[in-house]
C-alpha positions as a Python dict, from the first residue, in 0.01 Angstrom:
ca = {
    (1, 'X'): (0, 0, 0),
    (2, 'X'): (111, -132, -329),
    (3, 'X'): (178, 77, -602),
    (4, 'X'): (-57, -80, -856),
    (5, 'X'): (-328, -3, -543),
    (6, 'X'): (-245, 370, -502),
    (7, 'X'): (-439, 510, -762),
    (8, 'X'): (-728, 314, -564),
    (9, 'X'): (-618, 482, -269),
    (10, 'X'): (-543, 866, -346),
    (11, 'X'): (-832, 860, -550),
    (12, 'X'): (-1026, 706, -250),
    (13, 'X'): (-970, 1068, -83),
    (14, 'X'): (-1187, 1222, -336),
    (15, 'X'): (-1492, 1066, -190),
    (16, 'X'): (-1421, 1199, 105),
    (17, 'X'): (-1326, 1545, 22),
    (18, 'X'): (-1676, 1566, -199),
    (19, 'X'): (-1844, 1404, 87),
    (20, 'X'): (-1785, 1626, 338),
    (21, 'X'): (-1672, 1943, 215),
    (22, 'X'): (-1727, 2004, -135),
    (23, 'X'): (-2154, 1914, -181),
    (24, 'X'): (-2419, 2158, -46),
    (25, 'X'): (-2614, 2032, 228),
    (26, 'X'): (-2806, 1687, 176),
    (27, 'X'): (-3071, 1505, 317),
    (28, 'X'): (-2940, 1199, 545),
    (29, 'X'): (-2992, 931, 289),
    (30, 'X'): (-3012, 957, -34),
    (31, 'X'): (-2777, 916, -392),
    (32, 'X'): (-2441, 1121, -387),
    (33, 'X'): (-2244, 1114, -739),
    (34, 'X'): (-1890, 1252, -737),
    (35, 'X'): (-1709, 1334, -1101),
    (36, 'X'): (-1392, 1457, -1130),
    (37, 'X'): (-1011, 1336, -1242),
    (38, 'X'): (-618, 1445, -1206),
    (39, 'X'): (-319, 1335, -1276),
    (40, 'X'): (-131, 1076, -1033),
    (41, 'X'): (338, 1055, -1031),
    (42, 'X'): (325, 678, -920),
    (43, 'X'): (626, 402, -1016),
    (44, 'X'): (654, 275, -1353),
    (45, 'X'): (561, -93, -1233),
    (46, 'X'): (560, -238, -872),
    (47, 'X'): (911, -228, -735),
    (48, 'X'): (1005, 35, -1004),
    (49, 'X'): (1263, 263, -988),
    (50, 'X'): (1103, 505, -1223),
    (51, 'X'): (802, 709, -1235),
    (52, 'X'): (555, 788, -1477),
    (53, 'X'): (205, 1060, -1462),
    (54, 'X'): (-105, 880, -1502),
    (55, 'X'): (-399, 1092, -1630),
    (56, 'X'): (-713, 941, -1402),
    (57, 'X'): (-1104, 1008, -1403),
    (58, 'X'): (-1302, 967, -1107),
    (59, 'X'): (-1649, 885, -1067),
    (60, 'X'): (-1800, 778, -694),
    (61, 'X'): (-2161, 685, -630),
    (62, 'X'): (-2300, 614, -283),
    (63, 'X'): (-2649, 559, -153),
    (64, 'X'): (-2742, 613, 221),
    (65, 'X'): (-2384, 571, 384),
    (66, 'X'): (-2453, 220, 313),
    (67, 'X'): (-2325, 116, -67),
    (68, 'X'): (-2030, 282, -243),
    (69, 'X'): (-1845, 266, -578),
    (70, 'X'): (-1591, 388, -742),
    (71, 'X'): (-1453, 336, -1097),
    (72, 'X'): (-1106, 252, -901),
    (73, 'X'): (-1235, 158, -565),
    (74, 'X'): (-1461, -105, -649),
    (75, 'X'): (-1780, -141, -473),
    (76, 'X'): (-1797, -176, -48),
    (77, 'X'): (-2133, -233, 104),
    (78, 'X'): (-2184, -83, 483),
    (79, 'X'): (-2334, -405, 581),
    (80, 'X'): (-2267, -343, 963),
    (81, 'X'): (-2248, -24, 1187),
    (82, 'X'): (-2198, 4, 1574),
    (83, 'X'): (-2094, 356, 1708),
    (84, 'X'): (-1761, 420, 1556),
    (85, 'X'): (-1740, 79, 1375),
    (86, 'X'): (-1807, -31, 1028),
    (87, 'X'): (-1763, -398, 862),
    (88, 'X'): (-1892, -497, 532),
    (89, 'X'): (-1780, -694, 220),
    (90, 'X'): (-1617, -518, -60),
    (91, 'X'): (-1487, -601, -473),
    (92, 'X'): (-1214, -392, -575),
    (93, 'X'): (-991, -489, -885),
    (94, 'X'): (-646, -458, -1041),
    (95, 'X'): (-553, -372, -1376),
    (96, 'X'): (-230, -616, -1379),
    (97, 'X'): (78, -543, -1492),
    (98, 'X'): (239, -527, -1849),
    (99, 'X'): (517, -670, -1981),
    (100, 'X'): (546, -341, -2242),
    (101, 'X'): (496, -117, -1927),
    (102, 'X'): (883, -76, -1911),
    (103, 'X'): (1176, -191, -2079),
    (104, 'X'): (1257, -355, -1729),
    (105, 'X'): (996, -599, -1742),
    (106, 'X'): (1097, -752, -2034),
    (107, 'X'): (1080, -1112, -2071),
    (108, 'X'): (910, -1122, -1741),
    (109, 'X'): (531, -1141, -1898),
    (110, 'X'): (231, -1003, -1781),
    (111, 'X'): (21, -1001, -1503),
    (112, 'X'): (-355, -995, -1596),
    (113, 'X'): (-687, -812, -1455),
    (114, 'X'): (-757, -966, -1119),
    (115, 'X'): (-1063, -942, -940),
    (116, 'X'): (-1044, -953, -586),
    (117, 'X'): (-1318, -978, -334),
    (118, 'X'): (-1314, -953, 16),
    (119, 'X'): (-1417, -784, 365),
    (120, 'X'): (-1298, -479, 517),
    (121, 'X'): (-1371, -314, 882),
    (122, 'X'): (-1313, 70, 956),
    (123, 'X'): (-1265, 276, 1272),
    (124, 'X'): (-1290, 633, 1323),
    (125, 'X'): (-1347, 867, 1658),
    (126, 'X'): (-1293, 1202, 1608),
    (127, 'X'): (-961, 1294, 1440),
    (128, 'X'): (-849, 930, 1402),
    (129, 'X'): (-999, 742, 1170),
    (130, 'X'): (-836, 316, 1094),
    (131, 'X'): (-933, 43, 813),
    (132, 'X'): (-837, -288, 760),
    (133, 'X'): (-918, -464, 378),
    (134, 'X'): (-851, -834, 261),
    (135, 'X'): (-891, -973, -40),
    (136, 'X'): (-815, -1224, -268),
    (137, 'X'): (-816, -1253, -635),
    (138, 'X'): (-1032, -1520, -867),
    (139, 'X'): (-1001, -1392, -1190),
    (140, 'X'): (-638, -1557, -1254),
    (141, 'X'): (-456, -1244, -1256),
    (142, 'X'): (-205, -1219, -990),
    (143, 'X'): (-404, -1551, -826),
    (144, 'X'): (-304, -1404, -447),
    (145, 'X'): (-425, -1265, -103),
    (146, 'X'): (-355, -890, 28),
    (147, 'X'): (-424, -728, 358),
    (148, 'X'): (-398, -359, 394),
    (149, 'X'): (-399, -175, 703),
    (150, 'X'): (-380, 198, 737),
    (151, 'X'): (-466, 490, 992),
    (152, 'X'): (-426, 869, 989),
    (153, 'X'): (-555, 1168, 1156),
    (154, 'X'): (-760, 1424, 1008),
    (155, 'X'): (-719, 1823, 1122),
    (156, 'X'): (-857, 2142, 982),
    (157, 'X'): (-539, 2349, 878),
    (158, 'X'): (-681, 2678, 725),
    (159, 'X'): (-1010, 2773, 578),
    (160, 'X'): (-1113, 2932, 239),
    (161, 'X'): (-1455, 3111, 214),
    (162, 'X'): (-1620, 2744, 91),
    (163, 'X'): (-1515, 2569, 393),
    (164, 'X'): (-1184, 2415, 586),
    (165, 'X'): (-884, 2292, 457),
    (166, 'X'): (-835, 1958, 620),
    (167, 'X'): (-500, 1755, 649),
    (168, 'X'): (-483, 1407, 681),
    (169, 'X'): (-171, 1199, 732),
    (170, 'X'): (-68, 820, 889),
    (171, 'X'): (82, 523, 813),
    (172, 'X'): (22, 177, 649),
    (173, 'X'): (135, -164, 587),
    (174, 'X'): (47, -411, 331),
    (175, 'X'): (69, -806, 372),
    (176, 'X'): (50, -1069, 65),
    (177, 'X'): (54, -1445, -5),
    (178, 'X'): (312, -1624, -199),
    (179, 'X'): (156, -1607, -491),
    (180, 'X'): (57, -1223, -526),
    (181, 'X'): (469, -1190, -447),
    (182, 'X'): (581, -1445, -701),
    (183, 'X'): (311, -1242, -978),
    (184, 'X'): (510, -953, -951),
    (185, 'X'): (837, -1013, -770),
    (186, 'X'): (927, -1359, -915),
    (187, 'X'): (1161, -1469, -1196),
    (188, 'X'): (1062, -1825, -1325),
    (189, 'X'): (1283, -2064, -1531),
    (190, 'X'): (1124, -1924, -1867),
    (191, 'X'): (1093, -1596, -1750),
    (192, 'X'): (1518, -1599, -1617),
    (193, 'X'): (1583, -1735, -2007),
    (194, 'X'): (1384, -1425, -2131),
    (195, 'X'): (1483, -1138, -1929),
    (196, 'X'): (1841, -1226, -1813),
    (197, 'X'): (1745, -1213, -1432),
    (198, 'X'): (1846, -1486, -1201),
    (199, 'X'): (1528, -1750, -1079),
    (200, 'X'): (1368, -1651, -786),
    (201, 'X'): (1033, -1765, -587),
    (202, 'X'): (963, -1526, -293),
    (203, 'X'): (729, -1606, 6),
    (204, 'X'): (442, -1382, 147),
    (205, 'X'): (445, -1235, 412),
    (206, 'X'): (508, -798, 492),
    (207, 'X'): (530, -651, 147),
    (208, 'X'): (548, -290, 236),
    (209, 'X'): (555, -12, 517),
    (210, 'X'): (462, 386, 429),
    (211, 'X'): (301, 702, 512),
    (212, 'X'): (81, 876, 315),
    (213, 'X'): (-9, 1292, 326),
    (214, 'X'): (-341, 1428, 169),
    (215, 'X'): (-435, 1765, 155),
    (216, 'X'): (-887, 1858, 95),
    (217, 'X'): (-956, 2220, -1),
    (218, 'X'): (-1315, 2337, -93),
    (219, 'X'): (-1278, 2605, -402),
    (220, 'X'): (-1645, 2609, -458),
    (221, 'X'): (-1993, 2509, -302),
    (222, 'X'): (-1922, 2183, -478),
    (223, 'X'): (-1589, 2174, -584),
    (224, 'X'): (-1301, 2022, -433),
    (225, 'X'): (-933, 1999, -480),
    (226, 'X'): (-701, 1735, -356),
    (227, 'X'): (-331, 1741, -321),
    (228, 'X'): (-142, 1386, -226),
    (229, 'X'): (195, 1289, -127),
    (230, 'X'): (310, 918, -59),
    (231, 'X'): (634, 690, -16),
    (232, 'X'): (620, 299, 49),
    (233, 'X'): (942, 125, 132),
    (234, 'X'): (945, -277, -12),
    (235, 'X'): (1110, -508, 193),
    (236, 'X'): (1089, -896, 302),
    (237, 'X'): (1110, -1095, -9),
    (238, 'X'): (984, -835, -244),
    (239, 'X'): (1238, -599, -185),
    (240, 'X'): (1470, -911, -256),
    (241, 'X'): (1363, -981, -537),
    (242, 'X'): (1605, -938, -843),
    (243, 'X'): (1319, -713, -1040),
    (244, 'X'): (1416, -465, -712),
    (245, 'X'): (1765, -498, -643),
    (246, 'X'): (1880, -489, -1027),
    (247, 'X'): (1638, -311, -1206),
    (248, 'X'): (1418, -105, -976),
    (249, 'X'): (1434, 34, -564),
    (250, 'X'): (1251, -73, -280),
    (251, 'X'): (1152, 329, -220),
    (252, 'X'): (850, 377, -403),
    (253, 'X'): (716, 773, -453),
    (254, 'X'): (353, 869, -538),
    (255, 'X'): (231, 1276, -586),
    (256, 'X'): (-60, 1399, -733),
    (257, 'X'): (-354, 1664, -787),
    (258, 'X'): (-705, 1615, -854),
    (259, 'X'): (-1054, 1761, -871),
    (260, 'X'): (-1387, 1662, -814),
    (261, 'X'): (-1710, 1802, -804),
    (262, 'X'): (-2040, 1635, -647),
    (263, 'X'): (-2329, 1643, -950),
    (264, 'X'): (-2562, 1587, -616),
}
């Protein structure tokens, strides 16, 4: 998952933790409204090699298991269900990318507020749970594709006296088009002038492999706490990329710790 997305998707765990855990009993439809925040340790800029702490709020509204949305998320709309299946269409967006984010982007420019809709499909049995997103952007801000696929199985660890702690870990992979890569791994004519970097113009392709480690414990009837652990590992042409191999890594960290509580 890319590190501009990982705020999306640590955050994502919230919904789930307030869900299923955290709120008193509720009828089966009806409004759910999650508030909370944390802070998140993510990379300074995609393909960074340092880290910052980002201070996050959360807010999550669903209605009747069938339209969600979250302040980071976006907005995904159940539109199909079949057993263990779900498909629907989803909007999420990215904030960009800053030239004044770091001293190593300098003279590479910025990468504006993309909005990127798409469709997503979700699998879960038991334990196991699998989603696949893709979406593309038409705001003008990165101007590309991304598919995300990720998986991981849920366990009760321990229990505290509001419920169990669960533990869920698996992997993921994210794909992009040319032009998502060349947004934030590329070095144009004008931008090699400006920052000293050599030109380069990746492909798309398999941006990033990782695992991902989240940790849901119920400290009240409708409080929740969330602990989250993460690496990524760039490769293909964005961990080629001259951004990567002379001013960042390819081994991207994310850690954080958050609370939310479900209003009803």
């Amino acid at each position: 998952m890319p590190p501009y997305h990982l705020p999306i998707v640590a955050l994502g765990a919230l919904a789930v933790a307030t869900g299923s855990l955290a709120q008193p009993p509720l009828p089966e439809s009806g409004l759910q409204v999650q508030v909370g925040g944390g802070g998140l340790l993510t990379p300074d800029f995609l393909g960074s090699a340092g880290s910052r702490v980002r201070v996050l709020p959360y807010l999550s509204v669903s209605y009747d298991d069938l339209v969600s949305a979250t302040v980071q998320d976006g907005i995904a709309l159940n539109l199909y269900r079949s057993g263990d299946f779900t498909f629907g269409p989803i909007v999420s967006f990215s904030f960009g990318q800053e030239e004044n984010d770091s001293r190593d982007l300098r003279g590479l420019g910025d990468v504006d507020v993309s909005i990127e809709p798409g469709a997503f499909a979700g699998y879960e049995s038991g334990p196991f749970s699998a989603r696949i997103q893709a979406s593309h952007d038409v705001a003008g801000g990165h101007g590309g594709g991304i598919v995300e696929l990720d998986a991981a199985v849920t366990l009760p660890v321990a229990r505290t006296r509001s419920g169990p702690v669960l533990l869920s870990a698996g992997p993921g992979a994210t794909f992009v088009t040319a032009k998502f890569n060349r947004a934030f791994f590329g070095v144009d004519a004008t931008q090699a002038l400006a920052s000293g970097l050599p030109a380069y113009r990746p492909g798309g392709g398999l941006q990033e492999i990782g695992a991902n480690l989240t940790a849901i414990a119920p400290v009240g009837r409708r409080t929740t706490v969330v602990g989250l652990l993460g690496y990524g590992r760039l490769i293909g042409d964005a961990a080629d990329s001259p951004r990567v191999r002379q001013r960042g890594s390819p081994d991207q960290f994310t850690a954080g710790l958050f609370i939310a509580y479900a209003l009803f």
